[in-house]
N, C-alpha and C positions, 0 to 999 in steps of 0.2 A: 800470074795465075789469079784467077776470080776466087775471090772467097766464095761464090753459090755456085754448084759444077753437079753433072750428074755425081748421084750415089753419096753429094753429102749428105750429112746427118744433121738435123737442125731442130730448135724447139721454136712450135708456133707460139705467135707473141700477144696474138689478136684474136678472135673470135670464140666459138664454140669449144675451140680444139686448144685453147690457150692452155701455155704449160706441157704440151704431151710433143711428144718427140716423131719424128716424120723421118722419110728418107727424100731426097731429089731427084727424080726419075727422069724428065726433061724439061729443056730450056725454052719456054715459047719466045719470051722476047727480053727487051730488056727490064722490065716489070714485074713479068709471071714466069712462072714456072708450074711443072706439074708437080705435088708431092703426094706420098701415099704413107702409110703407117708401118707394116700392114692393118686395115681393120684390126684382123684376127688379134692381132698383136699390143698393137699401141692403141686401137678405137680410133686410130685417123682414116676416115677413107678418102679412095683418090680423089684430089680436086685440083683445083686452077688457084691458084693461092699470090698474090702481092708480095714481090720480095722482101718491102717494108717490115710484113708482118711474121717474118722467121728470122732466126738470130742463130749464125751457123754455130756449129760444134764442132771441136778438132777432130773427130771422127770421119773417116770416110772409107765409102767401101767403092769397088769395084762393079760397076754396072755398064750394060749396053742402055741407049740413049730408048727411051718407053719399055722399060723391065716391068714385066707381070708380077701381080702382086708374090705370086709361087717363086718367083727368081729372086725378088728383093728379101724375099723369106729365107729361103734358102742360104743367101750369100750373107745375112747377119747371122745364121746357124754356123756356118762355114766359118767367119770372123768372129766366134764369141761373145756376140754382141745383144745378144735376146734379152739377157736379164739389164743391160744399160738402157737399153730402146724402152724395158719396161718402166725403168727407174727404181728396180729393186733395193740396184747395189748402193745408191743415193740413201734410200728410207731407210735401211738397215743399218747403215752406218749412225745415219740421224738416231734413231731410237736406242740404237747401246749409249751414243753420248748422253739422250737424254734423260736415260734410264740412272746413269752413273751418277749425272751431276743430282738426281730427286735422291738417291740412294745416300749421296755425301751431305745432302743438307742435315 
């Protein structure tokens, strides 16, 4: 199995969008792929992206091969997955640890 496959989840490594989390929507070759965000959601919009430049995450969700950006929406609502894709559940974690250890100095 390929670790890049429609519907994973991955954080771009490279450009604009570094840091923010995408979905894989399709496979162009072996190099690119297409990934989207959604905009709405993550601030990624769809592009033509360098395999190089994303680093998969063990997350994956279930998609048909060019899922609109309303279907990839829908299917991380359906999977629980809104507030990860936004990186909520990340920061929040971060700021109670950070908050504790300023609290105990």
């Amino acid at each position: 199995m390929a670790l890049i496959s429609v519907g994973r989840i991955c954080v771009k490594t490279k450009g604009r969008d570094a840091g923010k989390k995408c979905v894989v929507v399709s496979i162009i070759n072996d190099n690119f792929v297409l990934v989207t965000g959604p905009k709405k959601l993550t601030g990624v919009r769809r592009r033509k992206v360098n395999i190089r430049h994303l680093s998969p995450l063990p997350k994956h969700i279930r998609l048909p091969k060019d899922a609109s950006d309303d279907v990839v929406l829908s299917a991380l609502e359906k999977n629980n997955l809104v507030n990860y894709m936004k990186g909520e559940e990340v920061i929040e974690s971060k700021n109670v640890e950070e908050t504790e250890e300023t609290n105990s100095s």
